[in-house]
C-alpha positions as CSV (number, residue, x, y, z in Angstrom):
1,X,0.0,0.0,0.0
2,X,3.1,2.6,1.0
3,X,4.1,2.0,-2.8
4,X,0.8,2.9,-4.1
5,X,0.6,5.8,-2.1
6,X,3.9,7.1,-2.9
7,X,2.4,6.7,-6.6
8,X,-0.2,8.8,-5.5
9,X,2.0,11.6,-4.9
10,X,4.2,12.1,-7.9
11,X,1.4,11.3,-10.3
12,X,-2.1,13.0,-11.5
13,X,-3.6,10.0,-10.6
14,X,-5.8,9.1,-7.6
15,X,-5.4,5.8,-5.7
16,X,-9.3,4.6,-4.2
17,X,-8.4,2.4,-1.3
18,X,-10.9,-0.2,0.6
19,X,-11.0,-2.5,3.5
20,X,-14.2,-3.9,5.6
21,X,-12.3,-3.3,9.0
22,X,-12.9,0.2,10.2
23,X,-9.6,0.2,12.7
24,X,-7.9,-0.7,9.4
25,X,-9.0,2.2,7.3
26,X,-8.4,5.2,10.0
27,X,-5.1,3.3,10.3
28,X,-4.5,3.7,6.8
29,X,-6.4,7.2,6.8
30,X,-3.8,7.8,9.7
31,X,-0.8,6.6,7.1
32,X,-2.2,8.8,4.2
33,X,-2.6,12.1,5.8
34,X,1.0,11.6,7.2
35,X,2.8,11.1,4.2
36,X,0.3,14.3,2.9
37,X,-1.4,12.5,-0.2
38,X,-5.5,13.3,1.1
39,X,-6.0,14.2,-2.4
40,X,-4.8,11.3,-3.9
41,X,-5.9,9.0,-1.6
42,X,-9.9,8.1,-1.6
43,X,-10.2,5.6,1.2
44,X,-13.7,3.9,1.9
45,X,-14.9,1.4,4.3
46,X,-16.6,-1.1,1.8
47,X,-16.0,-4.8,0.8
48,X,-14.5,-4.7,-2.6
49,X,-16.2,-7.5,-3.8
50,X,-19.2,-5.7,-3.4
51,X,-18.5,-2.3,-5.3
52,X,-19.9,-1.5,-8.5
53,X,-17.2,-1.5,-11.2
54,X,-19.4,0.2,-13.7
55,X,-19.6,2.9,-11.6
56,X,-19.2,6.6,-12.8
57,X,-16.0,7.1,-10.0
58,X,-14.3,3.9,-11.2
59,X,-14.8,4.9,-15.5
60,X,-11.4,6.3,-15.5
61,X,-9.5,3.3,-13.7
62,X,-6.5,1.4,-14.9
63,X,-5.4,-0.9,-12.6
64,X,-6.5,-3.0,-9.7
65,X,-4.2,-4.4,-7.4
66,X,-5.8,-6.8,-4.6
67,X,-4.6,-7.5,-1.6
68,X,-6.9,-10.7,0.0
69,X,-4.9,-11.4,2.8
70,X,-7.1,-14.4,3.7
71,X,-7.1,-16.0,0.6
72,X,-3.6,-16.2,0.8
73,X,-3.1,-15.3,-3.2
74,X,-2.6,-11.9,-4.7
75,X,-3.8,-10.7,-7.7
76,X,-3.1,-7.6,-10.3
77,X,-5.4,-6.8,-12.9
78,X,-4.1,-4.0,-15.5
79,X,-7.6,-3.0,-17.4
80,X,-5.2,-3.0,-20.8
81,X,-5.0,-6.5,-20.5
82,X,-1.4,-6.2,-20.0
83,X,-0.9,-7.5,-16.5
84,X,-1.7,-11.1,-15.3
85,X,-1.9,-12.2,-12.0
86,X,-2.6,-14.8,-9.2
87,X,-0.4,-17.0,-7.0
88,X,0.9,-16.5,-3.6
């Protein structure tokens, strides 16, 4: 997450950021605000699973990087088709 928040920063981009715990997202609201990248940073209480991804917000969005820390695989998703992902 530090590396997609330090992305935040030097680019134009913006960097939406979700987890179901609410102790972990004032944590990571905590994190944000200290490294000074509010306006990069969107982050949400809300199971990802659940969101939208046809949503207006989400229209301009590139890449997904997913973090399931109990499934014990990661996965990256680039939208161009140019990424692959899976495995632990």
């Amino acid at each position: 997450a530090e590396g997609a928040v330090g992305a935040g920063k030097r680019r134009s981009g913006r960097v939406f950021a979700f987890d179901v715990d609410e102790a972990r997202v004032q944590r990571l609201r905590a994190t944000v605000a200290a490294m000074g990248a509010e306006t990069r940073v969107a982050t949400e209480r809300a199971d990802f699973a659940q969101l939208d991804g046809g949503a207006a917000r989400f229209s301009r969005v590139r890449c997904v990087v997913l973090d399931p820390s109990c499934s014990g695989s990661g996965t990256t998703f680039f939208a161009d088709g140019g990424g692959g992902g899976g495995g632990g």
